[in-house]
N, CA, C and O atoms as a GROMACS GRO file, in nm:
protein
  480
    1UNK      N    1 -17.149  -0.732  -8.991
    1UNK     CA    2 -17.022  -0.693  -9.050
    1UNK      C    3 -16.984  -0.553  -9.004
    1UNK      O    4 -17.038  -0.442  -9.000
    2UNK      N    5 -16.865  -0.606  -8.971
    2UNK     CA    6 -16.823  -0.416  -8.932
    2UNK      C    7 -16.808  -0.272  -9.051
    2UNK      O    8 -16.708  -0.280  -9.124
    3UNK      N    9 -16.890  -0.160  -9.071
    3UNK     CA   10 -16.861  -0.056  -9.149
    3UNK      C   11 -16.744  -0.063  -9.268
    3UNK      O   12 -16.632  -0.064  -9.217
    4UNK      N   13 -16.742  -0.067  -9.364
    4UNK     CA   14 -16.624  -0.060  -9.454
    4UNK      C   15 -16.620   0.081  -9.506
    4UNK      O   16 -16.726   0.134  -9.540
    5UNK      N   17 -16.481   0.160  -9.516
    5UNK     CA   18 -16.455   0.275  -9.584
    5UNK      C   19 -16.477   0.258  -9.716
    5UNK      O   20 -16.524   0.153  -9.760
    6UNK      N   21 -16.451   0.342  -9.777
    6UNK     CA   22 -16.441   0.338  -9.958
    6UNK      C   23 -16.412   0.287  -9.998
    6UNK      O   24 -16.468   0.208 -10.074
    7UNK      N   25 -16.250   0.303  -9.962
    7UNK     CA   26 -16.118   0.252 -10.016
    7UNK      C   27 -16.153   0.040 -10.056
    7UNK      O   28 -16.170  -0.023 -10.161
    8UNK      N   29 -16.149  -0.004  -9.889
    8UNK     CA   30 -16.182  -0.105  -9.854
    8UNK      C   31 -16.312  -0.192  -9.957
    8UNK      O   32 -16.313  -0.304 -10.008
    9UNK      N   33 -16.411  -0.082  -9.954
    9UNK     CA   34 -16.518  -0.179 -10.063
    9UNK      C   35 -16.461  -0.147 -10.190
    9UNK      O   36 -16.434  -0.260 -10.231
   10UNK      N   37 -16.426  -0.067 -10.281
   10UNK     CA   38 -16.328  -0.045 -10.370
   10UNK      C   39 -16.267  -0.127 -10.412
   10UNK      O   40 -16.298  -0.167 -10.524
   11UNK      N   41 -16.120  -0.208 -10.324
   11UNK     CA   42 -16.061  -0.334 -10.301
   11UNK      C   43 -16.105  -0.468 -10.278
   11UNK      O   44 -16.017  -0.552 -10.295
   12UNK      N   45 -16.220  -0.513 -10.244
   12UNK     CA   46 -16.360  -0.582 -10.238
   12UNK      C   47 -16.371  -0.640 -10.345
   12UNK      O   48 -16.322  -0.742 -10.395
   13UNK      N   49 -16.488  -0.515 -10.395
   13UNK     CA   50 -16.532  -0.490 -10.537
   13UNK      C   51 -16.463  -0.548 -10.660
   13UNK      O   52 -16.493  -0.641 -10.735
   14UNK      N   53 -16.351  -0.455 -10.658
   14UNK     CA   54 -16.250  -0.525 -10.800
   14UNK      C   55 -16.106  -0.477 -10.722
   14UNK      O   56 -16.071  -0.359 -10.714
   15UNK      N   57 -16.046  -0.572 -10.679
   15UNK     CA   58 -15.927  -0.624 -10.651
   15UNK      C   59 -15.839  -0.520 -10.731
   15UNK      O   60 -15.867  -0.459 -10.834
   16UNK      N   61 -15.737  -0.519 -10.662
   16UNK     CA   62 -15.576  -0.403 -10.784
   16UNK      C   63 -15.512  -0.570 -10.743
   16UNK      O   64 -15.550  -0.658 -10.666
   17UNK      N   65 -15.400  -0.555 -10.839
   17UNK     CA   66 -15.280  -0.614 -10.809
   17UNK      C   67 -15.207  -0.592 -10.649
   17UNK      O   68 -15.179  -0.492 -10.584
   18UNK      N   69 -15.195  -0.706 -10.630
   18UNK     CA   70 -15.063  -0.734 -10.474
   18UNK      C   71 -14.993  -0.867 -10.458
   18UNK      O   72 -14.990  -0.963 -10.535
   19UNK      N   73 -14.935  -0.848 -10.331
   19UNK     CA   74 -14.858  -0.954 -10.296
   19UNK      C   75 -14.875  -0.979 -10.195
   19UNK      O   76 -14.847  -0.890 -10.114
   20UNK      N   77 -14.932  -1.121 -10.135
   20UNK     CA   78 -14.928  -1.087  -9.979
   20UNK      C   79 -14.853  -1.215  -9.926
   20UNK      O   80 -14.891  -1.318  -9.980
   21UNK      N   81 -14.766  -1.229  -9.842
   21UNK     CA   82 -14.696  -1.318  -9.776
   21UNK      C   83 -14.773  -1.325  -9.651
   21UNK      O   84 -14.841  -1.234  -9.604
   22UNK      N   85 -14.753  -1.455  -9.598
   22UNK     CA   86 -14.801  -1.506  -9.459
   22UNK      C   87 -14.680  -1.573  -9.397
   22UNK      O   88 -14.667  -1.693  -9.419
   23UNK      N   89 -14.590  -1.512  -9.322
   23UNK     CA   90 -14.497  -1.576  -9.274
   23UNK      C   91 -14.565  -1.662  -9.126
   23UNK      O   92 -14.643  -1.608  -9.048
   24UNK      N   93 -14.514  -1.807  -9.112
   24UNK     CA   94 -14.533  -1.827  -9.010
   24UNK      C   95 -14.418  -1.825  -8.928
   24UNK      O   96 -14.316  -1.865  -8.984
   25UNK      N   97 -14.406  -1.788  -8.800
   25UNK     CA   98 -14.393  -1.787  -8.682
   25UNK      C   99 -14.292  -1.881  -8.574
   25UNK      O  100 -14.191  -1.866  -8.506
   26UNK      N  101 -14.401  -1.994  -8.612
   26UNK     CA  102 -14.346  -2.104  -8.559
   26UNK      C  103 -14.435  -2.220  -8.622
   26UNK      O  104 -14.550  -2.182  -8.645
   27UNK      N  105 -14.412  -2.340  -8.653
   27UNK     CA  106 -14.440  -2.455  -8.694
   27UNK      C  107 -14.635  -2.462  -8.747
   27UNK      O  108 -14.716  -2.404  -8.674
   28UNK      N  109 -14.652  -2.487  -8.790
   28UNK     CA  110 -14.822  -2.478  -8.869
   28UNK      C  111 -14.886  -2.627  -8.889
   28UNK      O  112 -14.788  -2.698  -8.912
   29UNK      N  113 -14.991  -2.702  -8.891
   29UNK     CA  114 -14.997  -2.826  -8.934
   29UNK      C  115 -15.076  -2.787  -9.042
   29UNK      O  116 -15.114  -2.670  -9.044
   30UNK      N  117 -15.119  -2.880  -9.156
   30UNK     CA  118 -15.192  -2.817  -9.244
   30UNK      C  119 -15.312  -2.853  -9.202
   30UNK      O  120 -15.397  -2.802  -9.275
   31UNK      N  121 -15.360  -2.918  -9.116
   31UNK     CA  122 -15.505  -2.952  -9.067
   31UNK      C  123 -15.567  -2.807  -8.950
   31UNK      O  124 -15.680  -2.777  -8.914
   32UNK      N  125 -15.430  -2.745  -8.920
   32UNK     CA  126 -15.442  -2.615  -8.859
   32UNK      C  127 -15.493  -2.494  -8.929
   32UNK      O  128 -15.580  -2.410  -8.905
   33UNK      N  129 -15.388  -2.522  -9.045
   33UNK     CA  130 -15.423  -2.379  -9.161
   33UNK      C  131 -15.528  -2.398  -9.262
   33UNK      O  132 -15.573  -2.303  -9.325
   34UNK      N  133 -15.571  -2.533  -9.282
   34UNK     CA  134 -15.710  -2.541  -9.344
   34UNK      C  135 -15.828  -2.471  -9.289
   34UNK      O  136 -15.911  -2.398  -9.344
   35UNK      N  137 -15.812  -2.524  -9.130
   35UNK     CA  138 -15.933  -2.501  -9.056
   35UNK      C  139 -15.906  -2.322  -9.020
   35UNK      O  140 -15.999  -2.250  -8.983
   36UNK      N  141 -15.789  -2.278  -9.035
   36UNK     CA  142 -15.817  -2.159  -8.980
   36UNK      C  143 -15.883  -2.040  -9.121
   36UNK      O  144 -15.945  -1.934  -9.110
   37UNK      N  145 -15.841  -2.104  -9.228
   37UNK     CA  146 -15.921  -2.004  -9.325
   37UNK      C  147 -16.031  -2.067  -9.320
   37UNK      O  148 -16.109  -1.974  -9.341
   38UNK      N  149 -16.121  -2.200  -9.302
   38UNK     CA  150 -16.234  -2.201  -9.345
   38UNK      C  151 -16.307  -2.142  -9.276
   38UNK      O  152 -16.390  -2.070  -9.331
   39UNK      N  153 -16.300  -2.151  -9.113
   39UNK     CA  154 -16.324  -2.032  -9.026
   39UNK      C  155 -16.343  -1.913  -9.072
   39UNK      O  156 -16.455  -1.862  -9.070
   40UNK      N  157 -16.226  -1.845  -9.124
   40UNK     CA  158 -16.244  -1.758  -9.169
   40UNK      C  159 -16.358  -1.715  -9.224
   40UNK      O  160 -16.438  -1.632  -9.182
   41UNK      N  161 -16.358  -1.802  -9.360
   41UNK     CA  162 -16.454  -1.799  -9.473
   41UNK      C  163 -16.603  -1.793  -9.406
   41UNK      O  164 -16.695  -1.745  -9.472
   42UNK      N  165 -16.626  -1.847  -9.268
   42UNK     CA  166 -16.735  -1.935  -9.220
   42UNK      C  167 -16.787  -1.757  -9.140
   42UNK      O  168 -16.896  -1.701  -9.137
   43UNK      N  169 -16.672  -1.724  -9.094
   43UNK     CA  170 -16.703  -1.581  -8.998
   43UNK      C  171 -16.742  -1.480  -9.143
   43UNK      O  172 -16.821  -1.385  -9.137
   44UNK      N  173 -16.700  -1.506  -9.217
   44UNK     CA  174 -16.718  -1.329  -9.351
   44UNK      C  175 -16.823  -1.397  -9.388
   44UNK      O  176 -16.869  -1.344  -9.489
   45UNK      N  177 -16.895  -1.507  -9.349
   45UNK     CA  178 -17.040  -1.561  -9.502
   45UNK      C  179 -16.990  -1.587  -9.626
   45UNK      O  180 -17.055  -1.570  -9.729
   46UNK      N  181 -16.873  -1.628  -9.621
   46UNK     CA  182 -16.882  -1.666  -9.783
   46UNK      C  183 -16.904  -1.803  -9.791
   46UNK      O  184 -16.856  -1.887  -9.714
   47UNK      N  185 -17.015  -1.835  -9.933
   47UNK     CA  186 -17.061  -1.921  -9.939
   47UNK      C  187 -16.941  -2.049 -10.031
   47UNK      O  188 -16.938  -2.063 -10.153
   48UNK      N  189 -16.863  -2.119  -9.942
   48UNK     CA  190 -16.779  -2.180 -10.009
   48UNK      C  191 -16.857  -2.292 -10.127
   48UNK      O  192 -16.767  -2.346 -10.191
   49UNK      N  193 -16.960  -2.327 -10.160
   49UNK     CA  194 -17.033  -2.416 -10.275
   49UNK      C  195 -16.991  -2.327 -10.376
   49UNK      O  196 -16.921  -2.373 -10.466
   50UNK      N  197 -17.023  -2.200 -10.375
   50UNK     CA  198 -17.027  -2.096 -10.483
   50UNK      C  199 -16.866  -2.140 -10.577
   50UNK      O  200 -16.860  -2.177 -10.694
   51UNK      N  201 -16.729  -2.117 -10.462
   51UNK     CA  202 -16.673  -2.133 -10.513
   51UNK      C  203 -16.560  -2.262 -10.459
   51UNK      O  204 -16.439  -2.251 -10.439
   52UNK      N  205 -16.638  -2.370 -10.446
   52UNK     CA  206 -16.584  -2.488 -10.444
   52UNK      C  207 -16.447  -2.554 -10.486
   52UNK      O  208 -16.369  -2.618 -10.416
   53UNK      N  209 -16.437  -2.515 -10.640
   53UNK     CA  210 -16.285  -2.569 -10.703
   53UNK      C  211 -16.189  -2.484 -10.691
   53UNK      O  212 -16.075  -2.512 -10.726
   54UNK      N  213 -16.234  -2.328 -10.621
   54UNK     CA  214 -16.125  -2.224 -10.602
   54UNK      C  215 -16.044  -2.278 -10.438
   54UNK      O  216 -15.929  -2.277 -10.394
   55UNK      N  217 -16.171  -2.318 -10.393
   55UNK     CA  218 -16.127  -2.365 -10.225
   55UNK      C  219 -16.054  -2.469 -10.235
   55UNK      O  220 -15.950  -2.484 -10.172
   56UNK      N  221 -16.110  -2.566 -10.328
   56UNK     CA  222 -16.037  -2.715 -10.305
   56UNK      C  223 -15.860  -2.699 -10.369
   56UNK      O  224 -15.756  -2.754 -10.333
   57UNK      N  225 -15.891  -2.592 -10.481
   57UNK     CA  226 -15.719  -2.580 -10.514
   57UNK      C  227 -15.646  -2.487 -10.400
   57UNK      O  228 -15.525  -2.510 -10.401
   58UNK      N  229 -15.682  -2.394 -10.308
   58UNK     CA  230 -15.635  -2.323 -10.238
   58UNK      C  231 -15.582  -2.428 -10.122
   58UNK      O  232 -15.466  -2.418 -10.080
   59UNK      N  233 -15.654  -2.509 -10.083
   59UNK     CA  234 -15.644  -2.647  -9.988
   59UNK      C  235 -15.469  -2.680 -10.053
   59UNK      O  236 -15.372  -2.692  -9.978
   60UNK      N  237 -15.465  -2.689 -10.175
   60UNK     CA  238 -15.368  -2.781 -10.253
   60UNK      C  239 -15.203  -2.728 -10.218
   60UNK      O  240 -15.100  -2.793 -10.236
   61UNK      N  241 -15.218  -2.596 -10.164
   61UNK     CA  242 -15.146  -2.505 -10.107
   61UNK      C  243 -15.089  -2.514  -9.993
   61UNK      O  244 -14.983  -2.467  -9.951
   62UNK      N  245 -15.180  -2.586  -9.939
   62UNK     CA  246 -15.142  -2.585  -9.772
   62UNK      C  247 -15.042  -2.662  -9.762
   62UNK      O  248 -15.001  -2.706  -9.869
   63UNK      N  249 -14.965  -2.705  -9.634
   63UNK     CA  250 -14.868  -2.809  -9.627
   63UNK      C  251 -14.866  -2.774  -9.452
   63UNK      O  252 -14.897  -2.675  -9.386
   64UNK      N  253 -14.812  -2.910  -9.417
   64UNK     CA  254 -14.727  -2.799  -9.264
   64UNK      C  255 -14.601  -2.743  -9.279
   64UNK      O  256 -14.492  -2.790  -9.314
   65UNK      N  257 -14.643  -2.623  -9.242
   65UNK     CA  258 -14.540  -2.500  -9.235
   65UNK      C  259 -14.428  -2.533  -9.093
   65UNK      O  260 -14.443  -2.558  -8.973
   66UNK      N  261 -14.361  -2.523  -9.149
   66UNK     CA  262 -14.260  -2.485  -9.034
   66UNK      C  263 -14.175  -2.336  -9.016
   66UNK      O  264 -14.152  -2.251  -9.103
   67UNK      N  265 -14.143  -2.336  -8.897
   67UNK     CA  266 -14.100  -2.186  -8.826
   67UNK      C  267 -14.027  -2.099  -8.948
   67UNK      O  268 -13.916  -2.146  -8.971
   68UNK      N  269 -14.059  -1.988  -9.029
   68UNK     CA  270 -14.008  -1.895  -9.108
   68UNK      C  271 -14.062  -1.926  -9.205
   68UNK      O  272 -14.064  -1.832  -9.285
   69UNK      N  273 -14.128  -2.053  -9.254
   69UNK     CA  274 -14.144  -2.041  -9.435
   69UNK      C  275 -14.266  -1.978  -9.424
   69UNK      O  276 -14.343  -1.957  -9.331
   70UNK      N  277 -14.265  -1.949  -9.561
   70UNK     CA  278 -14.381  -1.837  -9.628
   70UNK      C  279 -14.502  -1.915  -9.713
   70UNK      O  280 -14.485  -2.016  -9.780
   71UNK      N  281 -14.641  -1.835  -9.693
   71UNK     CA  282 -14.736  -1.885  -9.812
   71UNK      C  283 -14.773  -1.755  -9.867
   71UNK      O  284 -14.830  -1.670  -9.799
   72UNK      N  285 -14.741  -1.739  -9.992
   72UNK     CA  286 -14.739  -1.625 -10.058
   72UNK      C  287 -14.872  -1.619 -10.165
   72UNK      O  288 -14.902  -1.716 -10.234
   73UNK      N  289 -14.949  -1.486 -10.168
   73UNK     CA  290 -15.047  -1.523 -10.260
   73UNK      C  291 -14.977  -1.373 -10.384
   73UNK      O  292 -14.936  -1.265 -10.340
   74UNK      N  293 -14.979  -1.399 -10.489
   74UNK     CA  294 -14.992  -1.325 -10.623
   74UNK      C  295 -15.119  -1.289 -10.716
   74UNK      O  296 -15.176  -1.353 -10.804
   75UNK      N  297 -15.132  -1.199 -10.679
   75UNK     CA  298 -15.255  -1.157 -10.778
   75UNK      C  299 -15.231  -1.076 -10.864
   75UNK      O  300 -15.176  -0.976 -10.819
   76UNK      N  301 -15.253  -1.075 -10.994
   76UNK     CA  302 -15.215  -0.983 -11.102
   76UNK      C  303 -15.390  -0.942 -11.200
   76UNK      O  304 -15.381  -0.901 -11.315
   77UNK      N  305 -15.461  -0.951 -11.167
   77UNK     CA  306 -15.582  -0.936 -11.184
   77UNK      C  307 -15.674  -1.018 -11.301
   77UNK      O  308 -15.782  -0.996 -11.355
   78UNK      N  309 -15.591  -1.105 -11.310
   78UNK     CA  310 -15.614  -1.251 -11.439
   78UNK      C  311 -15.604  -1.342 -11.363
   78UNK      O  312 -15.677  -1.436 -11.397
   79UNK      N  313 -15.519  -1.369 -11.230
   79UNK     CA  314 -15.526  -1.497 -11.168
   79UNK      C  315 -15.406  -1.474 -11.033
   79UNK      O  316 -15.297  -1.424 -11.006
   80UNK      N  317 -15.512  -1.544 -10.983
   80UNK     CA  318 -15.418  -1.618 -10.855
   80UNK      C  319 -15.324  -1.651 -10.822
   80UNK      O  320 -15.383  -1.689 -10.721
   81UNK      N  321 -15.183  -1.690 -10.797
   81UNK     CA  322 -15.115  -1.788 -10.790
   81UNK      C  323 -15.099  -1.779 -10.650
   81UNK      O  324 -15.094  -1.668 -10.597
   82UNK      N  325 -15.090  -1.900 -10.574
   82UNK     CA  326 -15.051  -1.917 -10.460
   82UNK      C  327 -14.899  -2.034 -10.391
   82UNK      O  328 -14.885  -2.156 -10.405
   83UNK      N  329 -14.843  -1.970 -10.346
   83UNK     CA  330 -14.721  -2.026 -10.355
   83UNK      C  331 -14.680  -2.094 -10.197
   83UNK      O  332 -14.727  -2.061 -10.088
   84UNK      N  333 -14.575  -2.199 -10.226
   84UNK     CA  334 -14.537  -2.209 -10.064
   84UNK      C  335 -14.408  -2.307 -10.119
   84UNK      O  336 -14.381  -2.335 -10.236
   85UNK      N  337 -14.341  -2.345  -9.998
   85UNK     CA  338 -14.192  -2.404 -10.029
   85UNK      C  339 -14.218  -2.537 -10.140
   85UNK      O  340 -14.123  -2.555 -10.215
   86UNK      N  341 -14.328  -2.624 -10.156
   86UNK     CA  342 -14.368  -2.722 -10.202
   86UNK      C  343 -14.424  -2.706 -10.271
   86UNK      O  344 -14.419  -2.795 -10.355
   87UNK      N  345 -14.517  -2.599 -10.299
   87UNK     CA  346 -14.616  -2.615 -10.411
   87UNK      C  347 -14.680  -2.486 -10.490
   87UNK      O  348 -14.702  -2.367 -10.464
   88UNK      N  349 -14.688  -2.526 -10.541
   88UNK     CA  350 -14.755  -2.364 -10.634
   88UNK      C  351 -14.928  -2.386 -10.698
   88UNK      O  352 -14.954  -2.494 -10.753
   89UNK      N  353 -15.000  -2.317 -10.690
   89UNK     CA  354 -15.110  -2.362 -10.719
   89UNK      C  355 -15.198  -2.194 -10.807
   89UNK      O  356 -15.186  -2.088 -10.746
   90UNK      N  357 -15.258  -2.197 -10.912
   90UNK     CA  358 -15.293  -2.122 -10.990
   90UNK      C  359 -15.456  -2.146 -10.977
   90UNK      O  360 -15.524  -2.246 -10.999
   91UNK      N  361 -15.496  -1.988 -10.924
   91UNK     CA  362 -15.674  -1.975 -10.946
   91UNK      C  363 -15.725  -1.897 -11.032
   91UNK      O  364 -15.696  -1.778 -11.018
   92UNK      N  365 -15.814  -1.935 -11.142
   92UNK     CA  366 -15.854  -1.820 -11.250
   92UNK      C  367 -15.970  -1.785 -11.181
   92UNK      O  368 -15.990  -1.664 -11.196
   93UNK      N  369 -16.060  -1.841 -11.108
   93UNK     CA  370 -16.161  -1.760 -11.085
   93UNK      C  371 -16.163  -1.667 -10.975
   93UNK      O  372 -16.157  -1.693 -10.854
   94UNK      N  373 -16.173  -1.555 -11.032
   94UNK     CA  374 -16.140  -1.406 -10.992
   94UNK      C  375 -16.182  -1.358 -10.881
   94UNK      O  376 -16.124  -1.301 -10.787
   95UNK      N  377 -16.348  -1.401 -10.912
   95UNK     CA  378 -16.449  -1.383 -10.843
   95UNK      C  379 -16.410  -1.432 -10.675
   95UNK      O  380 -16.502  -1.420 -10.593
   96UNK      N  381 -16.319  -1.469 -10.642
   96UNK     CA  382 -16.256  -1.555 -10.534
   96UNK      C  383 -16.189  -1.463 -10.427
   96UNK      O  384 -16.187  -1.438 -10.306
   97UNK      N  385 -16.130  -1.426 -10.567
   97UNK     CA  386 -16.031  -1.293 -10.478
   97UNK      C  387 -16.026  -1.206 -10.403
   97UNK      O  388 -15.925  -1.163 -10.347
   98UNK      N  389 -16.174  -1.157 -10.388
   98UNK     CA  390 -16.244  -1.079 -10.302
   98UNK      C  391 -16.316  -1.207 -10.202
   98UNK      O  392 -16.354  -1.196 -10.086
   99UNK      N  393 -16.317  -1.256 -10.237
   99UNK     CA  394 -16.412  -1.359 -10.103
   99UNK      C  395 -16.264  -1.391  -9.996
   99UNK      O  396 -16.295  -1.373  -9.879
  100UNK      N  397 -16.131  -1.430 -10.012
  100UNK     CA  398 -16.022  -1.424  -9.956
  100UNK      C  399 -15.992  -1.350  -9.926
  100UNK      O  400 -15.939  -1.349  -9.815
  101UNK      N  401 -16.003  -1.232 -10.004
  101UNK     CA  402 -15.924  -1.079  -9.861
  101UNK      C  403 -16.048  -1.034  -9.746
  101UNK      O  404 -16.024  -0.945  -9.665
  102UNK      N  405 -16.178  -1.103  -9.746
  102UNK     CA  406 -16.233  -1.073  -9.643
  102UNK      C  407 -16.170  -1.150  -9.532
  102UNK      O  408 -16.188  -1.099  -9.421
  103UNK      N  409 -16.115  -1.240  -9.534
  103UNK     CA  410 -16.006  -1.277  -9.413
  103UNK      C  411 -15.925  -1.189  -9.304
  103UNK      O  412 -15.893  -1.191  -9.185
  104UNK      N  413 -15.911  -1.098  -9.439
  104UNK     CA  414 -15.818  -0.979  -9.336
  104UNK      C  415 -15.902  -0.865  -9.359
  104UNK      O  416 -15.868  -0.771  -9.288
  105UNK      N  417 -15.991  -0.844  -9.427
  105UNK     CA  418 -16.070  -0.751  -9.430
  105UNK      C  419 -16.226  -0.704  -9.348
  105UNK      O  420 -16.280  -0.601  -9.305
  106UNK      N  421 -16.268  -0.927  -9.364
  106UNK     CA  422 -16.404  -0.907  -9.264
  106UNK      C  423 -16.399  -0.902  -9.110
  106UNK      O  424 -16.341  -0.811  -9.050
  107UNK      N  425 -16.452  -0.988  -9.057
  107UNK     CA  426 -16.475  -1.068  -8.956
  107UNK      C  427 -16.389  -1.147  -8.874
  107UNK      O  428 -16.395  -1.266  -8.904
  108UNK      N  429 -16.293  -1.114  -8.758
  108UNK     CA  430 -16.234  -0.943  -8.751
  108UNK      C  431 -16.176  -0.933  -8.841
  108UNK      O  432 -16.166  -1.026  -8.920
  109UNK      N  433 -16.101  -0.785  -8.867
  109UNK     CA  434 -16.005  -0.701  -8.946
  109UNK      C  435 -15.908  -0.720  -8.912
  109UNK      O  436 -15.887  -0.696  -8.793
  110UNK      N  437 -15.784  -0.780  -9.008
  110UNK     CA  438 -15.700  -0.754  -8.959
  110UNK      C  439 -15.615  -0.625  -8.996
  110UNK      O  440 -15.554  -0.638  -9.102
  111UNK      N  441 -15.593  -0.479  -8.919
  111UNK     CA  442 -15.580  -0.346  -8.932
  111UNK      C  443 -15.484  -0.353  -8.971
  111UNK      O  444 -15.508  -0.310  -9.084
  112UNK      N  445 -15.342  -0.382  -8.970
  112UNK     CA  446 -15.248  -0.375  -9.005
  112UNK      C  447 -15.219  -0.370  -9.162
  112UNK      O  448 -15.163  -0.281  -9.226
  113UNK      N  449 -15.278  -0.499  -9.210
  113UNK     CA  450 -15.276  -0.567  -9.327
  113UNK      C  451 -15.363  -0.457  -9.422
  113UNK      O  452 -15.322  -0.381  -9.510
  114UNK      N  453 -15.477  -0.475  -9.376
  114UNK     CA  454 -15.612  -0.398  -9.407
  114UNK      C  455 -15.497  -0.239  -9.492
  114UNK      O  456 -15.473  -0.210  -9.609
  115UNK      N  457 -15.453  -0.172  -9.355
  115UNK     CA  458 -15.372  -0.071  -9.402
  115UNK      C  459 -15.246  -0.048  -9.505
  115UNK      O  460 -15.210   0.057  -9.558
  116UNK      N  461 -15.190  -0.181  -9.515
  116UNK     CA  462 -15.071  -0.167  -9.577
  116UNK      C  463 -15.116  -0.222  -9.757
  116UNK      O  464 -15.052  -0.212  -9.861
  117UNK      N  465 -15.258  -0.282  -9.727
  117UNK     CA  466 -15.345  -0.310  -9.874
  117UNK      C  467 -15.386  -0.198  -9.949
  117UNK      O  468 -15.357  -0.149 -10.058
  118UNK      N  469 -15.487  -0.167  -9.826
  118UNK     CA  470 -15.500  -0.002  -9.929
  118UNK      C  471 -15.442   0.134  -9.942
  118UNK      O  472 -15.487   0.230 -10.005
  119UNK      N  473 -15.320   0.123  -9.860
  119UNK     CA  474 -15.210   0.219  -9.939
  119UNK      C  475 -15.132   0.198 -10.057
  119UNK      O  476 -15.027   0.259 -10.080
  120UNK      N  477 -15.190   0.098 -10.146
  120UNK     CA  478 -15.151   0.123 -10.255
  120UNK      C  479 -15.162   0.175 -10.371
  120UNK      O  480 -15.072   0.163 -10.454
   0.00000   0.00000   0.00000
């Protein structure tokens, strides 16, 4: 794992409130965007058994995206919600929330994001 600043394990640790949108681009399949977070999940070590019914409702989220729509996640530090043109899907377990921002946080970083997270 690459070095984490303060800030970063801080945000880890116990999550603040945010908003994060994922605009796509151009067209998405959902057999695309499944596999690209589990990847994810698969590159940071998180042990998806641990949190199984958080993954399988996050799945519930997906759809194929097409060019401009958004998958939006809400965190208010009680729960999840994850949003997209079709569906809305609600996660209470918390403990999750940090296993998902290692996406943009672990294995690689994505810097941009990473930066515009913990300037808040």
């Amino acid at each position: 794992f690459p070095s984490h600043d303060t800030g970063e394990d801080e945000l880890l640790a116990k999550p603040k409130s945010f908003v994060l949108k994922i605009k796509f681009l151009r067209s998405v399949s959902q057999e695309k965007v499944t596999d690209s977070f589990y990847s994810g999940f698969v590159r940071n070590s998180v042990d998806l058994k641990n949190f199984s019914h958080a993954w399988k409702l996050l799945q519930q989220a997906f759809k194929n995206f097409h060019q401009n729509e958004e998958l939006i996640f809400l965190y208010d530090t009680e729960k999840l919600l994850i949003k997209s043109v079709e569906k809305e899907v609600v996660i209470n377990q918390i403990e999750f929330v940090s296993q998902l921002l290692k996406l943009w946080f672990g294995n690689p970083p994505n810097e941009d994001l990473k930066k515009g997270l913990l300037s808040l």
